[in-house]
C-alpha positions, 0 to 999 in steps of 0.5 A: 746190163752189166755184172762186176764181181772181183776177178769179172765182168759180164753183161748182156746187150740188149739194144745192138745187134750183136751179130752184125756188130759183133767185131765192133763190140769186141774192139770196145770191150777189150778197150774198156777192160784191157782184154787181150783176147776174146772168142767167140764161136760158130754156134750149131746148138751142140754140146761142144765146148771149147777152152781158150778158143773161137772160130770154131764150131761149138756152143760154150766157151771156158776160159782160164786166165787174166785178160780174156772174153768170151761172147754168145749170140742169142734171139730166144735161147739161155745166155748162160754165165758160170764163173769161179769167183777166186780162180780165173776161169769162166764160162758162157753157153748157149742153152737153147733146148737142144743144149738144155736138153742134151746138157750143155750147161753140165757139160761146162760145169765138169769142164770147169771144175777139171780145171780147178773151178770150186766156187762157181756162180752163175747169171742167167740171161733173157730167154723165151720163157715158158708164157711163150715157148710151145713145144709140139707134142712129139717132144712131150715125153721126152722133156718130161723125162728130161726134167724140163717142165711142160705145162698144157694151156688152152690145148698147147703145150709150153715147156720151162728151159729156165727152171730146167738150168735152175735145177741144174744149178741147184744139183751142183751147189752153184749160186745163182746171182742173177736169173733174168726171166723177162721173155725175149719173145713177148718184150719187144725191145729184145729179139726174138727168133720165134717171134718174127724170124729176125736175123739179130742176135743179143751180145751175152759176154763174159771177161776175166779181168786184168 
């Protein structure tokens, strides 16, 4: 699935295993859209945020200026797209709970309106949803007093990243382009972590056109 806006491009690729192929799938991208750089990053499920940088440890990347892609590697966490729609600046996260809980997404946000961002929008990216993501009970109290919603099912407990980062985008006045809901853990042509320990990892990118 592919997005074209004005000044961008971003897309999610569900069918190739983005970590193994990883530096094949940048070469075509910078190919396809006349990219000069594109980043991406050893993700540890922090809140470090780089800007026109990879290579590091970190799980979001900004980046300003014409030419230049960004990519993260998910199995069940929130590919997350932000992007100014007048400027060259955007940004992509990778939201698993640790970083929807400790505000990765915020985080970026800030970032990016220091650099000038005022029109953001955003794409949300297949995630484990809510049918399937269980939480143990020790984490309870603290995602509800996070504003991640827990529902109880059949005496389990199932928390809500995606209307977290909804709400998340609603606070700060960012539209919301596309949400993508389809449950990477019960669709099984996607990957999924939780549900059999694979080591592949969806592509989720972005790119500031030439």
């Amino acid at each position: 699935m592919i997005l074209t806006e004005k000044n961008l491009v971003s897309g999610f690729i569900e069918n190739r295993d983005g970590k193994a192929e990883k530096e094949t799938i940048i070469n075509e991208l910078k190919a396809k859209y006349h990219l000069t750089e594109f980043y991406t990053v050893k993700q540890i499920h922090s809140t470090n945020i780089v800007v026109n940088q990879g290579g590091c440890e970190a799980d979001g990347i900004i980046i300003t200026g014409k030419g230049k892609g960004a990519a993260v590697f998910t199995a069940d966490c929130v590919p997350v797209v932000i992007f100014d729609k007048t400027k060259e600046i955007s940004g992509i996260f990778h939201s698993g709970w640790r970083g929807t809980f400790n505000g990765i997404v915020q985080s970026g946000i800030k970032m990016m309106k220091e650099l000038g961002a005022n029109e953001l929008s955003a794409i949300i990216y297949p995630s484990i949803q809510n049918c399937c993501f269980e939480i143990g009970s020790e984490l309870l109290k603290e995602f509800c007093s996070n504003g991640i919603e827990v529902e109880k099912r059949n005496s389990r407990l199932y928390a809500d990243l995606n209307s977290k980062l909804l709400n998340v985008m609603k606070n700060h006045n960012i539209k919301v382009l596309q949400n993508i809901t389809t449950c990477t853990c019960c669709t099984k042509q996607l990957f999924s972590y939780r549900q059999n320990k694979t080591a592949k990892r969806h592509f989720s990118w972005i790119a500031n056109l030439p």
